[in-house]
N, C-alpha and C positions, 0 to 999 in steps of 0.2 A: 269124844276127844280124850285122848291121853295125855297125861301131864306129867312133867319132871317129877319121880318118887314112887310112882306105880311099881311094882314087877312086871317083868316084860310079859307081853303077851304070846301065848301058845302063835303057831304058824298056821294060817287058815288057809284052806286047801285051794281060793282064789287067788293069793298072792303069789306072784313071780318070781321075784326075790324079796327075802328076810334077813335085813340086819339085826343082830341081838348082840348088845353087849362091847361095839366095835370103838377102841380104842387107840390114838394114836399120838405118838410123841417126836421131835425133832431135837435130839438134845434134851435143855433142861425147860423148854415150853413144850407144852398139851395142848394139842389142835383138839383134842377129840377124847372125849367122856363117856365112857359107856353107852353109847348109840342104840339106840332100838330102831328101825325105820321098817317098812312095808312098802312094798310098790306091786299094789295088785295089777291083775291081766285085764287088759282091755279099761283102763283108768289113766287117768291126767294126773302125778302128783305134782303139784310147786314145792320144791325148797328151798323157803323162805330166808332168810337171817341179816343183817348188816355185816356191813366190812371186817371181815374176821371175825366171823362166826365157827367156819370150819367150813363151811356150804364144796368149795373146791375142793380141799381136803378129803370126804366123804364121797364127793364124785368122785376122786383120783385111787381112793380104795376100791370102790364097785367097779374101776375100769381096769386096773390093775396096774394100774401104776404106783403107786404106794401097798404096802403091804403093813395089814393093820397089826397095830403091836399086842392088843389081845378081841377076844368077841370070834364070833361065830357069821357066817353067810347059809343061810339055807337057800338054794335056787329048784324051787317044784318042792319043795316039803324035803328036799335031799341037801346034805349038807356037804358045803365046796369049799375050796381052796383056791381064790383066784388071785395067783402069784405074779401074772406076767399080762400086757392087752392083747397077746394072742388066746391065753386062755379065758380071758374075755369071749373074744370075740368068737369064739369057739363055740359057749353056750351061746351066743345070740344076742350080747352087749356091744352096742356100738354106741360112739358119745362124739356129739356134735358141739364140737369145742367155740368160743366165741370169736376166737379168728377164724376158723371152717376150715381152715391148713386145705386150702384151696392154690391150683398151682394157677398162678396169672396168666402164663404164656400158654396155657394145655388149653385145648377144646373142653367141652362138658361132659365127652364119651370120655375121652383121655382123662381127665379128673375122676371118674368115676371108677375106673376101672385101674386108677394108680397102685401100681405093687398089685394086681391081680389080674392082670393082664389075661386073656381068652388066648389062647393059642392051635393054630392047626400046624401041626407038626413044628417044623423049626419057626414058622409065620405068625403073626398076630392076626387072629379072628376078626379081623373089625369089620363083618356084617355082625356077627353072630353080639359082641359090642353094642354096635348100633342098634339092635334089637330089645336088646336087654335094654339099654340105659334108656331108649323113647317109650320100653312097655312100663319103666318102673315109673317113669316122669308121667307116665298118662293116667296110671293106677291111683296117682296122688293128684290129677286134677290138676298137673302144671302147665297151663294152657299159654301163658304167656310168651314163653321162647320160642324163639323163631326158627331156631336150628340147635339141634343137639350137636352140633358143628360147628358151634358158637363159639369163637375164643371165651375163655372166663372174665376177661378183664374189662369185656364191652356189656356186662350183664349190670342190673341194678342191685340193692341189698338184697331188696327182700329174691331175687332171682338167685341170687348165689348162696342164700339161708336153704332155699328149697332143691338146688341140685344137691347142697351137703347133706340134706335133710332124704335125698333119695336116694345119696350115696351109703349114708348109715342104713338105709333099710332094705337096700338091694342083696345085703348079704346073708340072707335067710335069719335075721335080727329077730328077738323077742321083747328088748326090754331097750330101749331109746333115750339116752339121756340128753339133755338140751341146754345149754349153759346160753344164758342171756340171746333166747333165738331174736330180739327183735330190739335190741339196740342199735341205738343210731338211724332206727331206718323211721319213714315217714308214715303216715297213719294209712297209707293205703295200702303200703308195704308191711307194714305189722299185721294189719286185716288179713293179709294172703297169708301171711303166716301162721297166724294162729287160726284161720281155715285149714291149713296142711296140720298142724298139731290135733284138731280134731277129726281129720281123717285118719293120723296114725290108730288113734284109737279104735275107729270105726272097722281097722281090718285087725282087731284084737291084741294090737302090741300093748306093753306096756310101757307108759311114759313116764321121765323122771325131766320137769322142767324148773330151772335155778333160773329165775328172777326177781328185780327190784320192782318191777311197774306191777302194784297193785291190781289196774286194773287189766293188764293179760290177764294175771291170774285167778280174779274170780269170772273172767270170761272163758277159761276153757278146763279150768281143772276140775276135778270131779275130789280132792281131798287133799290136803295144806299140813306141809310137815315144818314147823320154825325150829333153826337152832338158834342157842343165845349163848356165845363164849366157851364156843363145841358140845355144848349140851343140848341134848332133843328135848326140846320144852312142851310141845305141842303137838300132837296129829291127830288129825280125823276126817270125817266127811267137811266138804267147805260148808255145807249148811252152817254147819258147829261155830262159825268165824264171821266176824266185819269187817272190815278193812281196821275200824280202829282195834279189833283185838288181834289182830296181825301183828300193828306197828307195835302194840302194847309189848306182846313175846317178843320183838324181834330187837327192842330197845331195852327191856329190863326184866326179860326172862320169864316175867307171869304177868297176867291181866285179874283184875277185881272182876272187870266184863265178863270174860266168859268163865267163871265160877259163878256167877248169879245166875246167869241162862241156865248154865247146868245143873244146877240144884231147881233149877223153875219145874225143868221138866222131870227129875227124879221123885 
């Protein structure tokens, strides 16, 4: 585990993308402090923090919608510029926002294929559509829907979490961000959820998941990044962490907890 005051760490030739150093400002407040973060290949990260922490902010840099005021991105060990969420989306970032910006009145293929439309000549493709969007919904094990012909607005939470969740990955995606995938929804709809969050990674993406419920996160992530007041306090493997030295970082920036663990086994 890494803690607030280290020097950043070298970029390991597993991670995705590397944040190092990413700072950002609105005026005369600071979201955001010298940022270090990782999101290795084929791994779950949670990032952690309470209500203005930065957590949104740091998502909205990696998707490209804010442009960070100083700090570096390296994506594959190469180091990038991402100004705009088409250049995002370009390397293979796509980010599943907590409203899903899901259109109510569209079907599931239509949702899916919004502003990317399939076309054969002046015509919309919509076998070649329907193809695509039933082999991506099947590849993720979304067995529940009845028709990919389904208006959106007759689906359940966790139904609508998972056609966004197949809409982010249909676009030859590497790196998945996931803002509160299982709010609001009910325990057997967070269950299907966070079964698709471990199938992303099972087909080698990389995942970056922003939640408050604890216990998602020690249920499917593989390593827990906390910010505290836009500072990266914390990351490492989730072994490294409890639930209580979660809330510790996540309310006052350091824990007593995991400094004794860490000295136990040094």
């Amino acid at each position: 585990m890494t803690q607030s005051g280290a020097p950043p760490a070298p970029v390991d030739a597993n991670v995705l993308l590397a944040l190092r150093g990413i700072s950002k400002h609105f005026g005369a407040v600071q979201a955001l402090y010298g940022v270090d973060l990782d999101l290795p290949v084929g791994m779950v990260t949670a990032l952690c923090g309470d209500n203005g922490a930065g957590k949104s902010v740091l998502t909205k840099c990696i998707a490209g919608i804010y442009r960070p005021d100083q700090g570096e991105m390296y994506w594959a060990g190469q180091l990038v510029r991402i100004r705009t969420p088409r250049e995002a989306a370009l390397l293979g970032i796509e980010t599943v926002y907590q409203d899903l910006a899901l259109a109510n009145n569209l079907d599931i293929v239509q949702n899916m294929f919004l502003g990317r439309e399939a076309r054969s000549g002046p015509f919309l493709d919509e076998d070649r559509m329907e193809r695509a969007a039933a082999e991506t919904l099947a590849g993720l094990h979304v067995t529940t829907i009845r028709s990919i012909r389904q208006p959106v607005a007759t689906l359940s939470g966790g139904q609508r979490q998972a056609v966004a969740v197949a809409k982010a990955v249909m676009w030859n995606s590497k790196l998945v961000l996931l803002d509160e995938p299982t709010a609001a929804l009910g325990v057997a709809q967070t269950q299907m959820v966070l079964d698709l969050v471990k199938r992303l990674k099972d087909h080698g993406l990389a995942v970056m998941i922003i939640s408050h419920n604890l216990n998602d996160v020690f249920a499917v992530t593989d390593r827990i990044a906390v910010l505290h007041l836009g500072r990266m306090v914390a990351q490492g493997p989730v072994a490294d962490f409890d639930r209580q030295t979660v809330v510790d970082y996540m309310t006052t920036g350091a824990s007593s907890r995991a400094s004794t663990a860490a000295s136990s086994r040094s």
